[in-house]
C-alpha positions in Angstrom: 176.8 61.4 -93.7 179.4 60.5 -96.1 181.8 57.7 -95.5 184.5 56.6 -97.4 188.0 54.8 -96.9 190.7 52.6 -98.6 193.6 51.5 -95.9 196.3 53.4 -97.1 194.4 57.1 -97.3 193.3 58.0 -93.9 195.9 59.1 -93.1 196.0 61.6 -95.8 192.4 62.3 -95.4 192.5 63.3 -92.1 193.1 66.9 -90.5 195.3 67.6 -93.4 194.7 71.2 -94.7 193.3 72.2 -98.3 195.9 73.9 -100.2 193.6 76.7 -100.9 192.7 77.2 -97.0 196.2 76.7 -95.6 197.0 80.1 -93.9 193.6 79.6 -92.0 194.1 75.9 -90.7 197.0 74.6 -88.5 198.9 72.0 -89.4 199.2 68.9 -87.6 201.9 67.6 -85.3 202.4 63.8 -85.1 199.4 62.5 -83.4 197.1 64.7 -84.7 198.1 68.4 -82.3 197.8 71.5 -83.7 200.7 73.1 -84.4 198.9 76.4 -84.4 198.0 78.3 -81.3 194.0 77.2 -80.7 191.7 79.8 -79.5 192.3 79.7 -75.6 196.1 78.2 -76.0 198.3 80.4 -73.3 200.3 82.5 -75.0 203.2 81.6 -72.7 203.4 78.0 -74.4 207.1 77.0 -74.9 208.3 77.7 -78.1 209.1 74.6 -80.4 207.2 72.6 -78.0 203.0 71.3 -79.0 200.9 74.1 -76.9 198.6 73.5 -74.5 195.2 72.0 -75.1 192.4 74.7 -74.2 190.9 74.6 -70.8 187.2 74.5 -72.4 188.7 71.2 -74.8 189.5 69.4 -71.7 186.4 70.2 -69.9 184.4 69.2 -72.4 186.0 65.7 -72.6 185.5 65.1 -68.9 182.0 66.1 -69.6 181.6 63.8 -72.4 182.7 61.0 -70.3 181.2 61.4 -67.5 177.8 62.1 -69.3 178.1 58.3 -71.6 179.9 56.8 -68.5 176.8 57.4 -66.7 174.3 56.2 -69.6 176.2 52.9 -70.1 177.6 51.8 -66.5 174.5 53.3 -64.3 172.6 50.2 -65.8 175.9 47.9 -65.6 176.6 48.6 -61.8 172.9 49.2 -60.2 169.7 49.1 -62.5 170.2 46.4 -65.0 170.6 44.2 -62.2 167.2 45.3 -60.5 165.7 45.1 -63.6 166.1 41.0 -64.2 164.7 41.1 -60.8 161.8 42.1 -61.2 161.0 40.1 -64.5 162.5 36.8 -63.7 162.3 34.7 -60.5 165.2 35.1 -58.1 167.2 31.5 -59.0 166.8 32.7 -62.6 168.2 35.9 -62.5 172.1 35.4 -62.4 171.8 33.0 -65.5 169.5 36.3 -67.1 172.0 39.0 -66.3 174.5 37.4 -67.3 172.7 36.8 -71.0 171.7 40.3 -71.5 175.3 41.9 -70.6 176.5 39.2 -72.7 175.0 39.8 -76.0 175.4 43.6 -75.3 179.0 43.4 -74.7 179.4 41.3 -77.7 178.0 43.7 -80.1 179.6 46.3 -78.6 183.1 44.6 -79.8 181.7 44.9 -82.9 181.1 48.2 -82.8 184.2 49.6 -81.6 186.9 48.9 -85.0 183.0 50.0 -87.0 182.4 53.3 -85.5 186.2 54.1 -85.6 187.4 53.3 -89.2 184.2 55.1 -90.2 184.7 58.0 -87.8 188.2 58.3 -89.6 186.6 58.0 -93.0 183.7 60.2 -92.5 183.3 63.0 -94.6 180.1 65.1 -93.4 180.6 68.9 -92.8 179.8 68.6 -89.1 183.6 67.0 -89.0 184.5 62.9 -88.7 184.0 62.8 -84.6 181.0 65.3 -84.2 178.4 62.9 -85.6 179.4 59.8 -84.7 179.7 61.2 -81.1 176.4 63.0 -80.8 174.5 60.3 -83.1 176.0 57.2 -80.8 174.4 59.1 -77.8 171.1 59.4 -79.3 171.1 55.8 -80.7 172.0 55.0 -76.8 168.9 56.7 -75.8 166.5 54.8 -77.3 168.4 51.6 -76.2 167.9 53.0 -72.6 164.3 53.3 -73.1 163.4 50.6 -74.9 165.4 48.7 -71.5 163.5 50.7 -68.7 160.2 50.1 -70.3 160.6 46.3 -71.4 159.0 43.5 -69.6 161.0 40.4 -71.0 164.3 39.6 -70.6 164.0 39.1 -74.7 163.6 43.2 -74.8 166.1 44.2 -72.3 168.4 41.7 -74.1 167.8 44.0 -77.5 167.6 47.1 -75.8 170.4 46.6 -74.1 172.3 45.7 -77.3 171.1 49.3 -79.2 172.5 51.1 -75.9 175.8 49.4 -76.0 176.6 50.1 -79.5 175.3 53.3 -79.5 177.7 54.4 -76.0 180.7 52.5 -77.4 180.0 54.9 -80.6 180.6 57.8 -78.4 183.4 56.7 -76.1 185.1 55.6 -79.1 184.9 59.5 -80.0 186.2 60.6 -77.0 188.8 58.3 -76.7 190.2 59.3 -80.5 190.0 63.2 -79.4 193.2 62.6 -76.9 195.6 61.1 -79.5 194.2 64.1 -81.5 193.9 66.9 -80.1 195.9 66.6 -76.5 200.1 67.0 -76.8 201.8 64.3 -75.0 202.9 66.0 -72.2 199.2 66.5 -71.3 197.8 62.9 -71.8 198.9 61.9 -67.9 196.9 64.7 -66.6 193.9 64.2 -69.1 193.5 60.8 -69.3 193.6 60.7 -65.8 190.9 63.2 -65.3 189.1 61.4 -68.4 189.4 58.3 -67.1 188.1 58.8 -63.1 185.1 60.2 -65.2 184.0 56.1 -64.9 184.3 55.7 -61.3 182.9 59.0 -61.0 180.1 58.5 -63.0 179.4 55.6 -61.1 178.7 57.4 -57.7 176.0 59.7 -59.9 174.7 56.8 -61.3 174.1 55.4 -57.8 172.7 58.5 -56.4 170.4 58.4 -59.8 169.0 54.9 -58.6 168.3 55.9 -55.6 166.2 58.4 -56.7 164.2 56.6 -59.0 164.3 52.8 -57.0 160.0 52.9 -58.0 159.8 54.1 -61.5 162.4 51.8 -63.2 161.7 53.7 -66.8 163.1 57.2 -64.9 166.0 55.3 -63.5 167.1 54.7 -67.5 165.6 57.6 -69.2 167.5 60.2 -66.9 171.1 58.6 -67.6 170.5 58.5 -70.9 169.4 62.6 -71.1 172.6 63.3 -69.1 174.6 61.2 -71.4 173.2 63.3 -74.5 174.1 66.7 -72.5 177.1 65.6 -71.9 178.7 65.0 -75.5 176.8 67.9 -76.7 179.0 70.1 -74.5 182.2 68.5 -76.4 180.4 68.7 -79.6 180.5 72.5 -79.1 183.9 72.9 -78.0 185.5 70.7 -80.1 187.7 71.1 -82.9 186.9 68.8 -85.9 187.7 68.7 -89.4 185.8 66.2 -92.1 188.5 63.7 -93.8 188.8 64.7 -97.8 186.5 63.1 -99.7 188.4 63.3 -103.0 191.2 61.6 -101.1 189.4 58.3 -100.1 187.5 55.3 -101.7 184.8 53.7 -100.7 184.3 51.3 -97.4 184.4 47.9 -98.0 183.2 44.8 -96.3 186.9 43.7 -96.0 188.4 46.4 -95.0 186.1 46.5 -92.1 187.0 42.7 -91.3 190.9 43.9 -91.8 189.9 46.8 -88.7 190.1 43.8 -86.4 193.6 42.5 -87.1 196.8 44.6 -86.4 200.3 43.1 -87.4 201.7 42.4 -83.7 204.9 41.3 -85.7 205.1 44.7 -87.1 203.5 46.3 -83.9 204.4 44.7 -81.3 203.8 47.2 -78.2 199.8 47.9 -79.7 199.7 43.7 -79.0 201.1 43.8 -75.5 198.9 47.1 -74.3 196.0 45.1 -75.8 196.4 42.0 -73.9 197.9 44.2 -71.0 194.3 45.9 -70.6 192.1 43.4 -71.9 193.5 41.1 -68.5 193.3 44.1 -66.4 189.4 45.1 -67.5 188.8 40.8 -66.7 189.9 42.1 -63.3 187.7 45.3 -63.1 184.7 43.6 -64.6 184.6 40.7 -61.6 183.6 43.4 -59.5 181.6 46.4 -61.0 179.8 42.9 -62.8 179.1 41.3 -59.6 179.0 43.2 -57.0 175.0 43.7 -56.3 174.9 40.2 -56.0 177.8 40.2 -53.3 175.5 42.4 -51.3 172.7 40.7 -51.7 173.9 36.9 -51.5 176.9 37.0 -49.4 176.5 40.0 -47.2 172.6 39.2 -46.7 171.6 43.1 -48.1 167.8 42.8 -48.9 167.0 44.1 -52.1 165.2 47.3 -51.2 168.8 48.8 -49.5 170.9 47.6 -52.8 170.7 51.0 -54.1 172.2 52.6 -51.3 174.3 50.3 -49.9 175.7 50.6 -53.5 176.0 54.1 -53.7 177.4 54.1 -50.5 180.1 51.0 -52.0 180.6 54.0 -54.8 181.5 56.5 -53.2 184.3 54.9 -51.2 185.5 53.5 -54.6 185.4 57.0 -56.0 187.6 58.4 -53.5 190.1 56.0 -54.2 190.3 55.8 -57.7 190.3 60.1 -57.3 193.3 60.1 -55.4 194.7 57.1 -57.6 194.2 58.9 -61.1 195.0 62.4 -59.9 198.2 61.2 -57.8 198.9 58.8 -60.7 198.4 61.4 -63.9 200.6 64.2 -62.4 203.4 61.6 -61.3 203.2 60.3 -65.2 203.8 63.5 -66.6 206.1 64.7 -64.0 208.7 61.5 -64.8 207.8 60.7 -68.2 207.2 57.4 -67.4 203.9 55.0 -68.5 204.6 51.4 -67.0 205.6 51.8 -63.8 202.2 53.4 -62.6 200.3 50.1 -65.0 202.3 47.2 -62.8 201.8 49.3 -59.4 198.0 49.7 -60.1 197.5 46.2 -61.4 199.3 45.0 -58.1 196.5 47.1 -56.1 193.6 45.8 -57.9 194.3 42.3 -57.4 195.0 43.0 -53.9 192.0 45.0 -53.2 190.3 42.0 -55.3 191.4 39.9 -52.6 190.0 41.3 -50.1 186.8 41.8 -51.7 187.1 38.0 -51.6 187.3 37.7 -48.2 184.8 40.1 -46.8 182.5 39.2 -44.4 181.1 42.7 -43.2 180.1 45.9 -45.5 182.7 47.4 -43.1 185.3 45.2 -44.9 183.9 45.5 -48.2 184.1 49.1 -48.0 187.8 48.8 -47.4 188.4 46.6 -50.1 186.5 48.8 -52.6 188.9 51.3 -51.7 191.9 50.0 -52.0 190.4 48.0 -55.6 189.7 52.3 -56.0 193.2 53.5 -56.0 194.5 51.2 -57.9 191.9 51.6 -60.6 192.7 55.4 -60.9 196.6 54.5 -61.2 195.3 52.8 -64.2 193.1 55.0 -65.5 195.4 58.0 -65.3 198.2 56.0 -67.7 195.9 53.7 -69.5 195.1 55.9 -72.8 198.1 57.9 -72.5 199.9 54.5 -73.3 198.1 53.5 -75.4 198.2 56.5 -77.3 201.8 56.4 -77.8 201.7 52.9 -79.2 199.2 53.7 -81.9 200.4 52.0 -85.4 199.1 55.7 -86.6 198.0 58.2 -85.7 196.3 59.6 -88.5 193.5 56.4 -87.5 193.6 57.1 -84.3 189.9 56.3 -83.9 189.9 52.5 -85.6 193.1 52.0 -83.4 192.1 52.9 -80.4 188.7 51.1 -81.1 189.9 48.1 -81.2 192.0 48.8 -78.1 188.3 49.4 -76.3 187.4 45.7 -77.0 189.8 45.1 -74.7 187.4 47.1 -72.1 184.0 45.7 -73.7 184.9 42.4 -74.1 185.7 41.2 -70.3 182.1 42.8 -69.8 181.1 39.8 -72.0 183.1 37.6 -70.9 183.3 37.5 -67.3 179.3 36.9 -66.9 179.5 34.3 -69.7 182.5 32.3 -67.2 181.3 33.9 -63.9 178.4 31.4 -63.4 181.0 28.3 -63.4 184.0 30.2 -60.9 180.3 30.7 -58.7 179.4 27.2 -58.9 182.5 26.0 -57.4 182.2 24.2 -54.3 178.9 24.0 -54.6 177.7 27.4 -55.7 177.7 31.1 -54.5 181.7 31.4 -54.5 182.4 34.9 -55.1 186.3 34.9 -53.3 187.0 32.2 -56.6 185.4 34.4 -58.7 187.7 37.9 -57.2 190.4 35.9 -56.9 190.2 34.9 -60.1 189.8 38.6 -61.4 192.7 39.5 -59.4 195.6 37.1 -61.0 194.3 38.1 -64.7 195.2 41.6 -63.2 198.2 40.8 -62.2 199.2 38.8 -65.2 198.5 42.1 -67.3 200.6 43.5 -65.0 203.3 41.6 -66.3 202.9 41.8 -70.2 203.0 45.5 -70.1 206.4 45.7 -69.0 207.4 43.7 -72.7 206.0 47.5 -74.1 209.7 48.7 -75.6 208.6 52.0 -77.0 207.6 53.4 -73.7 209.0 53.9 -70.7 
């Protein structure tokens, strides 16, 4: 596929009609709508207002989610864990774990500003999402494999690595389409049906391990088939237009360095929603990291009943976070209003972080994962509608909002490179330091997102 770029371009190159086909294109709104009625649009829209995004758009982005969500966080939550397991011995494998997710996670920051410049640059005729979308999933695939039939920590570690990129390819995709293609006064509703796609894929993902607890290779391969399924069906659906290739000049080494950096003098409220959600994801990422070994090590469950003691844990979580991003998408849109429902969730995830903390019966731990639920759905309903209005443009919407995602990918690094030294204190095995400590980086991001000027 062709890509090509300078800084100043993409935004010209981008979903901006030929001349010679104008009458048969829409134009674009700010952020990327359609001004034009889409196929599917009611008819009833309000005039002078953006239209509706088609049912069968919207659908197919909860499809895409769920499908990559439960490729890439199947293997985070249950089955990468069981996996060091059985390859290393049992005081080894926290140290392991933590090495593999790691590296992934670390690569995957890389790929996030990568995939998107180029996905804003990309010139193919299957469109600039399409193929970096379907061709992340596939590249996931054979990650996934390469993991479920390794027997070193060495080949998980690089399998492991290829699946990361390749998913962060995709959900980078699907993350670009809402600035794109959903009007404002949808993103509540959509990103909070977009994003309960993770928790939700996390209850499949748990029924999946169950089903495939003795053929390990099954319990990566399957994910990794749904995943593909899954952005196919927004593939189809989708509306995408390549960038203009006479518009653009080539991709250069330093303009992918320059992805990484945003001015947060001259864009101020992208810098605090970054630091907002990298804090919060610190918080999510102590638990949805760790958890397995808080059933195994602290609540004494034996390693043949992780899998469904887990999806048990997942589908208490679900429920919340459910409730949390439904309740918490329709109240956005309804009032208008982003930060409000970001400091109310962030309070509820470091309060159900706390009593993760101190649990001492599954009983109590299932309560916890609740509340630590709802107030992960609160986030999730707001998060991408914020941070799509504080986009420094929307015409690269995809680099953008790629480097907002290593705000996501990188606590998934980071916490199980620190994790091992909040565990050690006091003389090892302390997983309330290690919540607690998840909980007041919550709440702390919290707090910066109210110095967000530009939205309410």
């Amino acid at each position: 596929m062709p890509l090509t770029q300078d800084p100043t371009s993409a935004r010209d190159a981008t979903d901006r009609p030929d001349p010679a086909t104008a009458s048969a294109l829409p134009a674009t709104l700010p952020g990327g709508t359609p001004a034009g009625l889409p196929r599917g649009t009611p008819a009833h829209a309000p005039v002078g207002s953006p239209p509706d995004a088609p049912a069968k758009l919207i659908l197919g982005l909860v499809a895409a989610q769920l499908g990559v969500c439960i490729a890439v966080f199947t293997p985070i939550v249950v089955t990468l864990a069981l996996r060091v397991a059985q390859i290393v011995p049992e005081a080894e494998r926290g140290a392991a774990l933590g090495k593999v997710l790691s590296v992934g996670a670390l690569l995957a920051l890389v790929g996030n500003p990568l995939f998107g410049a180029l996905s804003d640059r990309t010139t193919s005729r299957f469109g600039r999402r399409r193929p970096w979308l379907v061709g992340g999933m596939a590249v996931a695939a054979v990650g996934l494999t390469v993991v479920g039939l390794g027997s070193s920590v060495t080949t998980l570690l690089i399998g492991w690595a290829i699946a990361q990129l390749g998913c962060n390819a995709a959900l980078c995709m699907v993350t670009a389409c809402i600035p794109d293609l959903i009007p404002d006064h949808q993103r509540g509703r959509v990103s909070g049906m977009v994003g309960m796609m993770l928790s939700v894929s996390m209850v499949a993902g748990s029924f999946l391990a169950q089903l495939f607890t003795d053929d390990m290779a099954l319990a990566f391969i399957v994910p990794a088939v749904v995943g593909v399924l899954g952005v196919c069906v927004l593939a189809a659906v989708m509306p995408d237009r390549p960038a203009r290739a006479e518009s653009v000049a080539p991709y250069s080494l330093r303009e992918f360095l320059h992805s990484f950096w945003v001015n947060p003098r001259k864009n101020p409220d992208y810098s605090w929603n970054f630091a907002s959600r990298f804090l919060v994801f610190v918080g999510i990422a102590c638990v949805t990291s760790y958890q397995v070994y808080f059933l195994m090590d602290r609540l004494g469950v034996a390693e043949t009943d992780v899998a469904s003691k887990m999806f048990t844990t997942t589908l208490v979580t679900v429920g919340g976070v459910v409730v949390g991003s439904l309740a918490g998408g329709w109240l956005s849109d309804a009032t208008g209003r982003r930060k409000p429902f970001v400091l109310a969730s962030a309070f509820v995830i470091g309060v159900g972080l706390l009593l993760i903390a101190t649990a001492g019966t599954f009983g109590m731990f299932l309560f916890a994962v609740a509340v630590f639920g709802f107030g992960e759905g609160l986030y999730l309903a707001v998060d991408v509608a914020l941070a799509a209005a504080v986009l420094p443009d929307p015409q690269t919407a995809a680099k953008d909002m790629g480097v907002l995602n290593i705000a996501n990918a990188l606590p998934q690094s980071l916490v199980p490179m620190l994790a091992p030294f909040v565990l050690a204190i006091g003389g090892g095995g302390n997983y309330g330091a290690l919540f607690l400590f998840g909980g007041i980086a919550a709440a702390v991001g919290a707090a910066l997102v109210q110095l967000i000027r530009s939205v309410r």
